[in-house]
N, C-alpha and C positions, 0 to 999 in steps of 0.2 A: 871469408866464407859467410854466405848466408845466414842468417837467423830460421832456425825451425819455426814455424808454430806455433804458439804457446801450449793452444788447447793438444796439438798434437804432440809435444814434450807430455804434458800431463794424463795423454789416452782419451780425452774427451772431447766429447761433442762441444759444439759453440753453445747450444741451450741448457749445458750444466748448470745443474745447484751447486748454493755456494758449498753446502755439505760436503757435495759430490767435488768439489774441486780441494776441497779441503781433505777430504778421506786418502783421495789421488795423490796428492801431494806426501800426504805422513808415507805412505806406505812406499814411496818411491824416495824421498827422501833417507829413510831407513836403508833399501837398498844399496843406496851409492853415496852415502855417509864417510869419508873419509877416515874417521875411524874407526869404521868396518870394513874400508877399502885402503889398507895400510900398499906406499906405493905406488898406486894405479892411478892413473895420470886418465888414462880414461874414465872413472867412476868420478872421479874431480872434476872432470870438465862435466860429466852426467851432469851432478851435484848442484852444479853450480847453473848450468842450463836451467833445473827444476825449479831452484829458487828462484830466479828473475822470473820465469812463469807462474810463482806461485804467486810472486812481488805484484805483479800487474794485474792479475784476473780476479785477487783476495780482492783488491779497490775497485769500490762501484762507479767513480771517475774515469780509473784509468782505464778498465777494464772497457767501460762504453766508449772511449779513444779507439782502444785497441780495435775492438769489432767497425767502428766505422773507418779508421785510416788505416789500421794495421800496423807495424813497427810504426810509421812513421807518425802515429800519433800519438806516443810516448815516448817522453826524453827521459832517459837512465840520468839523467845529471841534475832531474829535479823531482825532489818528494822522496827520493830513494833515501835517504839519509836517516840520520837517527833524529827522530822528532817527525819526519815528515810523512806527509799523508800514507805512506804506504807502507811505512816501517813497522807501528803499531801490530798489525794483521801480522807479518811474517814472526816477528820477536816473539808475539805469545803464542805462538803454534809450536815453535822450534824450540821452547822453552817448554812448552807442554810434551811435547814428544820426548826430548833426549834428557830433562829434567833429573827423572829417576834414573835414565841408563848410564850416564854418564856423568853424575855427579851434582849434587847443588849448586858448586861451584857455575859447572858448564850454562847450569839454568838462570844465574845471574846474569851471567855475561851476556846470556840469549836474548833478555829482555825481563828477566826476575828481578824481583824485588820492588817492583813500578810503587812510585811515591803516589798517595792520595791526596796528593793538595792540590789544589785547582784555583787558577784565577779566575776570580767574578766577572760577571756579564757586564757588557759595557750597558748603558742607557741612553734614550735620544729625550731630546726636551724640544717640543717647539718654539721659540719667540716670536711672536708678529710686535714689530715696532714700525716707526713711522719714518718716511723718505727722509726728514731733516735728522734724525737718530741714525738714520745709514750712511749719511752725508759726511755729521760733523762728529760721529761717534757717542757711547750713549754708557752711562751706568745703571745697574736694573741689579733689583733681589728677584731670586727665583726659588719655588719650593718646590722638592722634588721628594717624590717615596724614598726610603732607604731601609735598610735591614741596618741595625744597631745592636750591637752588644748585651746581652741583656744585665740589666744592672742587678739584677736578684741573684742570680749565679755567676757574674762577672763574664759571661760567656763560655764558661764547664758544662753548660746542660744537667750541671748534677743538683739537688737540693741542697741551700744551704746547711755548712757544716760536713757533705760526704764531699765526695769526688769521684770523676770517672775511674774505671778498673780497665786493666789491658783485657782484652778478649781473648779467651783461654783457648779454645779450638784454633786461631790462628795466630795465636803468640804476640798478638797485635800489629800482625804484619798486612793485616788487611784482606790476604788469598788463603785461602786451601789449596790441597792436593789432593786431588780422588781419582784410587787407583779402577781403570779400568781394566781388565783383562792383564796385557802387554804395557800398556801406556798409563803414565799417570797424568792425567789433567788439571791445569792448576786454573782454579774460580774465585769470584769473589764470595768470601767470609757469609753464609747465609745469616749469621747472627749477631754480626756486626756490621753488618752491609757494606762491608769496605774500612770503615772508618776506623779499624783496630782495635776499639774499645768499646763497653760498654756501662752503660749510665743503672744502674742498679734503679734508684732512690730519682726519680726525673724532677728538674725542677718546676713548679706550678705555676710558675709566671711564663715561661715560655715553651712549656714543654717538653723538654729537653732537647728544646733547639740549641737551644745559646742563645738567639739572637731574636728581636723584635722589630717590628714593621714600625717606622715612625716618618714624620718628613722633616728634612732639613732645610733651611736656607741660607740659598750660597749667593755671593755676589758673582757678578759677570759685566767683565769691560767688554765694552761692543768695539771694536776698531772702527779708526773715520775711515770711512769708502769700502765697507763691506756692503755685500749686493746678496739679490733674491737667492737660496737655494744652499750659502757658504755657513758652513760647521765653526762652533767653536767647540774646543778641546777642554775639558778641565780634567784635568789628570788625577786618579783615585777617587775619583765620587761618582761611582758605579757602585756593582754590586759590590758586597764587598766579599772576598773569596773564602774556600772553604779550609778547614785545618788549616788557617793561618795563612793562607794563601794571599795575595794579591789580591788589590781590590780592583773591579773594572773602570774604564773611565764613562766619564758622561760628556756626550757631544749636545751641542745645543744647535741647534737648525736655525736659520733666521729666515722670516715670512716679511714681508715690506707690504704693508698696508697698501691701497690702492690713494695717490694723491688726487685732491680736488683740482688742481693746476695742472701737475706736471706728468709727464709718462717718460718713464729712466731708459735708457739704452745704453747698457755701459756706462761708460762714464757719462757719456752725452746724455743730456737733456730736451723732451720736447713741448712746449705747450703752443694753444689756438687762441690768438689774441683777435679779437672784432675790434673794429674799425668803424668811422662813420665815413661811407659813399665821400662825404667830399675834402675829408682827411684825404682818402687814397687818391683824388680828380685832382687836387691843389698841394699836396704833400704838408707836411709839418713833422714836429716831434710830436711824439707819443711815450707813454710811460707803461714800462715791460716788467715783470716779475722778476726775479731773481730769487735764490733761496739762502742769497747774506743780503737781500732787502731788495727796493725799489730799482731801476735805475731808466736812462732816457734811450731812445732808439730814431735815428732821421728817418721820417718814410719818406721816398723820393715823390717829384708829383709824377699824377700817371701809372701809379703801382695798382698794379692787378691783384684780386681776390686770391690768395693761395700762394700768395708770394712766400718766398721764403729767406727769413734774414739769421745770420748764426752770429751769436756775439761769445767770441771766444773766449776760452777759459771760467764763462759762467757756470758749469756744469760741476760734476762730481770728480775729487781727485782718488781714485778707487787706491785698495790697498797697494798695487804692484806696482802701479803708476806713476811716472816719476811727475806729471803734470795736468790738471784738470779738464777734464772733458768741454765740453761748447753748450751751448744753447740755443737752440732753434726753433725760432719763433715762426710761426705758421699766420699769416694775417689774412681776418677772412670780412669782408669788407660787408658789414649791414646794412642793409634794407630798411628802411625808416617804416615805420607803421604807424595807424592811430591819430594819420593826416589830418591837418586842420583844411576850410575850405579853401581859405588863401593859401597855405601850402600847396595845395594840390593844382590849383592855377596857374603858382609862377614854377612849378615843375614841370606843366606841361608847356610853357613859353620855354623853359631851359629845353625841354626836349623838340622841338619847334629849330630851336638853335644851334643842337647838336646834330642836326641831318648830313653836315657835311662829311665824309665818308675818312676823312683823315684824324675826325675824332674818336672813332669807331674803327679803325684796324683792324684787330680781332674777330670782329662781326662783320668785317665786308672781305676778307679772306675766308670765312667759314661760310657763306652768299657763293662765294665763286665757285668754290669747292662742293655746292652742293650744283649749282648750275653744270657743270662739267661731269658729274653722277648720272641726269638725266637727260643728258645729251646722247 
């Protein structure tokens, strides 16, 4: 059988407030309550209808799924659970509605008694290091902010010698209950702001924080063949959480400087090596860069400007990699300048010499090619 509606289970328009989907809900909810509808297999299935409607339109996520696919852009098999995106919204409604009618009890199970401890916020660090530090791996101190303990109150927030007091309007449980009408609504503690206690006497060092703003320095191993863009993890040096909670972690980002040699692609490597004209006319060795030192390279004779030669495994062996990248060398063949007058004499007897059209390939194919243009 088809799925209704949602807005139309709840009576409402698609341009509802969230209010207005929330008011819908209690008052229909109460209706077809199973323990108001002892039996009735149809006020169950109502019930139950209401609730997945309330589950999906309460989240500003899922809700905007919903309006733009309709069912099909909500999965019941993710976020619906206890913890997940959509559970929150439904637990403290159902908790606040049937609360007082049906027991303390029932209003635990709803989603009462919610713990106020929270894990801290994670932190990002940037690193900018250098190609042979991403290469061959790298160690580095880092200083980052942190919230720390405070040492004056040990982290009580109270003055030396007192201590925090439970919160007496809410038992220290963190919420209230304020009865409306028919329904009692359960909030957070206006006097305690949640935290279930309260700090009489604050301490003057941190204000009855607890904690103070300080910087730490951590160490950080860089792994050989990490590349532009990749996190590293250091576990618990974030924020650090509240009521004892969980600290965040802190990622560190890695930036790669920009090399005077080299330009990285992956593991592969590239740099533009010049040449002298009669290197590339006559061939010989030449000496190529590498980033574990020097090494040799044969240019053949006859090698064109923009040749391109890869001497393998000179490159980066990256983290996942079972074997190092290549190096590809780019040769770009110079122009001599700054001619003396005898040079320039017996360059122009060389080029006198070179007329014959088999020395020149390149340039009496690119002759042809333009002759057959303007043909």
């Amino acid at each position: 059988m088809a799925k209704r509606d949602f807005y139309e289970v709840l009576g409402l328009a698609k341009n509802a407030s969230d209010e207005e989907i929330k008011k819908s809900y209690r008052k229909l909810a109460m209706k077809y309550h199973p323990d108001r509808n002892p039996d009735s297999k149809e006020a169950e299935g109502k019930f139950k209808e209401v609730k997945e409607a309330y589950e999906m339109l309460s989240d500003e996520q899922k809700r905007a799924a919903y309006d733009r696919y309709g069912h099909a852009g909500v999965d019941p098999n993710m976020g619906g659970g206890p913890g997940g995106p959509g559970a929150g919204g439904f637990a403290d409604v159902f908790g606040d509605i049937f609360g007082d009618i049906f027991g303390q009890a029932g209003a635990r199970g709803a989603g009462g008694g919610r713990s106020n401890v929270y894990r801290g916020s994670d932190l990002r660090y940037t690193m900018e290091i250098s190609l042979e530090q991403a290469a061959n791996g790298h160690e580095a101190q880092i200083r980052v902010p942190s919230w720390e303990a405070c040492e004056t109150c040990k982290g009580t927030g109270a003055k030396p010698g007192t201590k925090p007091q439970p919160c007496r309007p809410c038992g220290g449980g963190g919420t209230v209950r304020v009865q409306q009408g028919f329904f009692s609504i359960q909030q957070t503690c206006p006097h305690c702001h949640g935290s279930g206690r309260i700090i009489p006497d604050p301490c003057t060092a941190c204000e009855g924080v607890g904690r103070t703003r300080k910087n730490k320095t951590l160490e950080v191993k860089i792994p050989a063949g990490i590349d532009e863009g990749m996190r590293i993890r250091s576990s618990g040096n974030g924020e650090p959480g509240v009521n004892g909670g969980p600290s965040g972690d802190l990622f560190v980002e890695i930036k790669i400087k920009p090399h005077g040699v080299f330009q990285r692609d992956g593991d592969d490597l590239h740099c533009e090596i010049p040449i002298q004209f009669t290197t590339a006319a006559l061939g010989g060795k030449i000496e190529v860069p590498t980033l574990a030192g020097r090494a040799e390279m044969d240019v053949p004779e006859g090698t064109q400007s923009g040749k391109t030669f890869r001497l393998r495994g000179k490159g980066i062996k990256g983290i996942r990699s079972s074997y190092p990248g290549d190096l590809y060398c780019h040769l770009a063949v110079e122009t001599p300048v700054k001619l003396t007058e005898k040079q320039k004499v017996l360059l122009r007897e060389l080029e006198q010499s070179l007329k014959d059209v088999r020395h020149n390939p390149a340039a009496k194919s690119f002759m042809d090619r333009v002759k057959d243009f303007f043909q």
